[in-house]
C-alpha positions in Angstrom: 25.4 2.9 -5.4 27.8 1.5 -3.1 26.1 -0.8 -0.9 28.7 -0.1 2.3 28.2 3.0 2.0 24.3 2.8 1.8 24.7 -0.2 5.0 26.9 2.4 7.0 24.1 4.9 6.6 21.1 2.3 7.6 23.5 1.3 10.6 23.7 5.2 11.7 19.9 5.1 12.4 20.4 2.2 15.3 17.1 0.8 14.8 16.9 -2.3 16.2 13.3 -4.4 15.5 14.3 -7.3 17.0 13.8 -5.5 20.4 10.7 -4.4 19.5 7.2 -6.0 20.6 5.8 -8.2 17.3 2.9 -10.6 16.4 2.3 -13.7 14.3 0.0 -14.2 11.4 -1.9 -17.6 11.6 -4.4 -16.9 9.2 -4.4 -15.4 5.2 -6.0 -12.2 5.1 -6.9 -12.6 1.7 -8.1 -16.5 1.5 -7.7 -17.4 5.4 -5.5 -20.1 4.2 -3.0 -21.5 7.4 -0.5 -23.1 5.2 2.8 -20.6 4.1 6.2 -20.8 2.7 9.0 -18.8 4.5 10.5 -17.2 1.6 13.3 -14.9 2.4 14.3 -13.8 6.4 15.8 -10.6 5.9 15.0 -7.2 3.8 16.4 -4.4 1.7 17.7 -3.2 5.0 18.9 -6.3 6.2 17.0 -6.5 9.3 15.9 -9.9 10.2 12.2 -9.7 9.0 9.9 -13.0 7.5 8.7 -12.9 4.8 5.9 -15.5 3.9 4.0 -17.1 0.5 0.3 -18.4 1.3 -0.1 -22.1 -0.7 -3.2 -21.3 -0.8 -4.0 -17.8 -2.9 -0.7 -16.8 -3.2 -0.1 -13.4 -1.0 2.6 -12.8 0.1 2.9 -11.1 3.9 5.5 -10.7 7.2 5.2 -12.7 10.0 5.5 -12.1 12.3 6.2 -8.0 12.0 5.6 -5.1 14.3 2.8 -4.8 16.4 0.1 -1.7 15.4 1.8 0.0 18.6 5.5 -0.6 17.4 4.5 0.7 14.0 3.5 3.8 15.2 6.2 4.7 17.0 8.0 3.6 14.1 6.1 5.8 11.7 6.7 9.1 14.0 10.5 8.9 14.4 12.1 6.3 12.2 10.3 5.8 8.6 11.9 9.1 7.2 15.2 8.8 7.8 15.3 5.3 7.1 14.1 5.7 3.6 16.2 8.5 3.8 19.4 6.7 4.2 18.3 3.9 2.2 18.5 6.2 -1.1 21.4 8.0 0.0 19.1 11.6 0.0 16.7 13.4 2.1 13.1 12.2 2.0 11.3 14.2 4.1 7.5 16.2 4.2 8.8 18.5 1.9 10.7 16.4 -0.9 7.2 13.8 -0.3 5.2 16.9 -1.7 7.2 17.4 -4.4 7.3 13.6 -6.0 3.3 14.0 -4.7 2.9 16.8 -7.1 4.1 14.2 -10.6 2.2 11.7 -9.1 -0.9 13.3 -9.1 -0.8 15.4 -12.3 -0.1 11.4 -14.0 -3.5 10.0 -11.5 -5.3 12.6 -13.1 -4.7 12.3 -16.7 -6.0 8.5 -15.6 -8.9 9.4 -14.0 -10.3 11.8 -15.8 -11.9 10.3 -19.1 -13.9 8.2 -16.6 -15.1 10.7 -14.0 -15.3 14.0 -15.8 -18.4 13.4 -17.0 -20.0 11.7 -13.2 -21.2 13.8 -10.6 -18.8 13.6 -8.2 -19.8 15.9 -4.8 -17.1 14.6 -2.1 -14.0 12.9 -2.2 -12.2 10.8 0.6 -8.1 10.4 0.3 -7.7 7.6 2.7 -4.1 8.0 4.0 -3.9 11.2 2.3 -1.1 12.6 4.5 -0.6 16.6 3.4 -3.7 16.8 0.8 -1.4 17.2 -1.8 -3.3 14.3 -3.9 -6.1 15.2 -2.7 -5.9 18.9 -3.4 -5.1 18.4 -6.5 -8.3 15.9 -7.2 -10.2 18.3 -6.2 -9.2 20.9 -8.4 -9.5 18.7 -10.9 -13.0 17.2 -10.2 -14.4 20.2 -8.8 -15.6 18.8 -5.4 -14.9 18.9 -1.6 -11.8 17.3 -0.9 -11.3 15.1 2.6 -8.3 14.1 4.3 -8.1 10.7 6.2 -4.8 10.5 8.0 -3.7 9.8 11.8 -1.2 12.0 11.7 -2.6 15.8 13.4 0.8 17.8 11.6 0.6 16.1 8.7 -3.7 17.0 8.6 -2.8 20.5 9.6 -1.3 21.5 6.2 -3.8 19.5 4.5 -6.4 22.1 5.9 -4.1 24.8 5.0 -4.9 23.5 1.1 -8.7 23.9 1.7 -9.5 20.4 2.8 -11.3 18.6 5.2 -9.8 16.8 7.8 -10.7 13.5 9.8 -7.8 12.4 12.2 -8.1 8.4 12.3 -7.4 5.2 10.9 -9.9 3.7 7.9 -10.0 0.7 10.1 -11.9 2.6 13.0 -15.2 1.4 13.5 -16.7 5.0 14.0 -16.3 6.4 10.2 -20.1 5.8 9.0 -20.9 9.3 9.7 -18.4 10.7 7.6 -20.0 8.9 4.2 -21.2 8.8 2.0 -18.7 9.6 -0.6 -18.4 9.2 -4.3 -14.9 9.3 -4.7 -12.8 7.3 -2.4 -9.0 7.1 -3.0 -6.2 5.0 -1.6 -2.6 6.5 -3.0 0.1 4.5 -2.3 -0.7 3.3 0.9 -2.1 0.0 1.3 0.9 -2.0 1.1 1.3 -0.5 4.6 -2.2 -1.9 6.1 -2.2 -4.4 9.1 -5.6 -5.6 7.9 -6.2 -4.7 3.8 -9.5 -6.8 4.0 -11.3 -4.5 7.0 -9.8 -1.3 4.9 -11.4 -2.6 2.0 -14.6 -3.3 3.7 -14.4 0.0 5.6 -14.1 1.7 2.4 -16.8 0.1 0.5 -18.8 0.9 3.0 -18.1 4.9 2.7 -19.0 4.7 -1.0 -22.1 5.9 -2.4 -24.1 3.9 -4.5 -22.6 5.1 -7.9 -19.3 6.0 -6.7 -15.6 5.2 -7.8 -12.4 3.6 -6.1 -9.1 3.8 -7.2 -6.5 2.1 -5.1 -2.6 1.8 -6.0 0.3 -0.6 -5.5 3.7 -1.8 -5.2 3.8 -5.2 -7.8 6.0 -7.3 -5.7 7.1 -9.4 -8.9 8.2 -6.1 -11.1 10.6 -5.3 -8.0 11.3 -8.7 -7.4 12.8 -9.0 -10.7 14.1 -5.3 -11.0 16.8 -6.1 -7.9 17.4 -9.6 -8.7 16.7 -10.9 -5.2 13.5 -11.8 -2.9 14.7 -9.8 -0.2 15.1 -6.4 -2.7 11.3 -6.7 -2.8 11.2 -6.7 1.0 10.5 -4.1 3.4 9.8 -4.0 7.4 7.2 -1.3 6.9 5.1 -3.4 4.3 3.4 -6.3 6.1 1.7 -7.1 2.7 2.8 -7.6 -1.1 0.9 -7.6 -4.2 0.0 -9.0 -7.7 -2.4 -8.2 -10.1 -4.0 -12.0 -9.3 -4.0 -11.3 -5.3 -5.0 -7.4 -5.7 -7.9 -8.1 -8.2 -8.8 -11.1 -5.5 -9.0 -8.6 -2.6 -11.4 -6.3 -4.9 -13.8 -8.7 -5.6 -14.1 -10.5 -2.5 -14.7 -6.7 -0.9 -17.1 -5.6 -3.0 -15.7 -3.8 -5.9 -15.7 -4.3 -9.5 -12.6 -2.7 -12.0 -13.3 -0.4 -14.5 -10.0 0.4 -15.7 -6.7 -0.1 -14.3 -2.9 1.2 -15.3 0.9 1.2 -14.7 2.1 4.5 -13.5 5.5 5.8 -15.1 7.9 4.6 -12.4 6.7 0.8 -13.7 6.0 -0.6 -10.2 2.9 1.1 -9.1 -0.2 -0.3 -11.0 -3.6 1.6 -10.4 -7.3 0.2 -10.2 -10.3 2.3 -10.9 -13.3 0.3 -9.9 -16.8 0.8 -8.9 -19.2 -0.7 -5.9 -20.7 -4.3 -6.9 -21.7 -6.9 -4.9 -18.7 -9.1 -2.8 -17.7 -12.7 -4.9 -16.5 -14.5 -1.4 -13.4 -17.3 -2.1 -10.0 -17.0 -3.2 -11.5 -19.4 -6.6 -8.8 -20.0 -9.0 -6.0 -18.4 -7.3 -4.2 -22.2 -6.2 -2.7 -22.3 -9.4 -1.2 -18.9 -9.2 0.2 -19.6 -5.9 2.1 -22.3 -7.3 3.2 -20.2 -10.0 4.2 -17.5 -7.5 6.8 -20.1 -6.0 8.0 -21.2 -9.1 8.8 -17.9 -10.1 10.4 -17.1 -6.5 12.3 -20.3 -6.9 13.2 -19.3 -9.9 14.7 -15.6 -8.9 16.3 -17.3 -5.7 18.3 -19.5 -8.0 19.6 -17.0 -9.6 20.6 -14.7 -7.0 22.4 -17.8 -5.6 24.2 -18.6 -8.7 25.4 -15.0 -9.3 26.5 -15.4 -5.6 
């Protein structure tokens, strides 16, 4: 693709973040670590966004980035066409559906050996936008299907599939009346959380006592090493990026132990299927990874510079 072309159409949105209202990150969300390596300062769209390495565990996060109020506003008007004009096509509700509709026939095939045989009553889709994944789970699985999503249109034609809506945020403190539940999903959505620790707690908290989670996402080092450059990993609407060491940290210090896990086709989403256990506080072992993790970002950095 030619990369004017794709800057000329990023430029023809005239979104600006630097005028936008943004916050700091002092502490780790994962370890609570206060020690970080700036690692690159722009991202695939060029816009002037940090990007940070925590010494201590290894995650890798923005600050500072958008407030939760700036993200919004974000969300509602400029997401879509920026993602849009990134790829050089439309990506809209209704082209979302239709890549929703491969995903989820592939998160089945996953799921299925391991909850076919459970009794599983109600299902949560945290972030579940239209209900197409969750429609289709609950087809699959043969119970009531919930919608978790902030977004009133988007829940609309969710309900319009048969599903049961709850207009919030997982963060929100209210949500214990809405558990239990013995499913809870999280589909490619929580690279996009302000605070992944709270969701996680939040979540384990709406899971039954024999129930499943299965979260999703982005491995920062696959793309990472799939553009060639830091900043091709980066984006301003991820504050957080993962690895299977700082992923598999946030699932046991929450409260959840794996069961299975898997690599969907596209090679850059990787899939967790756990259960509820009991939370293994401390980010133990993860120093050494963290110096691994800027080694090998040294390492990519170096090379981008020398094909420069």
């Amino acid at each position: 693709m030619n990369e004017n072309s794709r800057t000329k159409r990023i430029q023809k949105i005239g979104f600006d973040p630097t005028r936008l209202e943004t916050e700091s990150v002092t502490g780790c969300n994962l370890c609570g670590g206060s020690v970080f390596c700036a690692i690159a300062w722009t991202d695939r769209y060029d816009y002037p966004v940090q990007s940070n390495l925590c010494l201590t565990c290894g995650l890798i996060f923005l600050s500072p980035r958008l407030t939760a109020a700036e993200y919004a506003r974000f969300y509602d008007g400029i997401y879509r066409p920026l993602v849009s004009a990134y790829h050089g096509r439309v990506i809209d509700a209704v082209t979302v559906e239709e890549e929703q509709q491969e995903y989820t026939s592939n998160l089945i095939r996953f799921l299925m050996p391991h909850l076919s045989a459970k009794n599983i009553r109600t299902m949560l889709d945290v972030g579940g936008s239209t209900g197409v994944i969750a429609a289709g789970l609950k087809e699959a699985i043969g119970c009531e299907g919930v919608v978790l999503d902030p977004s009133p249109p988007e829940l609309e034609r969710a309900e319009q599939r048969g599903l049961r809506t709850i207009c919030a945020l997982i963060e929100d403190d209210d949500l214990a009346s809405e558990g239990p539940f013995d499913f809870v999903c999280l589909c490619q959505t929580i690279d996009h959380l302000l605070d992944v620790r709270g969701a996680l707690v939040s979540i384990r908290n709406l899971l039954s006592e024999d129930g499943f989670f299965y979260v999703d996402f982005v491995d920062f080092e696959t793309i990472a090493a799939r553009t060639a450059r830091i900043e091709g990993a980066i984006k301003i609407d991820h504050p957080y990026y993962f690895t299977r060491d700082t992923i598999e940290a946030y699932l046991r210090q929450t409260g959840f132990t794996i069961v299975a896990m898997m690599v969907m086709p596209d090679g850059h989403h990787v899939g967790y299927l756990c259960r509820g256990g009991e939370p293994a506080p401390g980010s133990v072992g993860l120093q050494p990874f963290a110096g691994e993790q800027y080694r090998r970002i040294r390492t990519i950095q170096a090379a981008a510079g020398n094909s420069g």
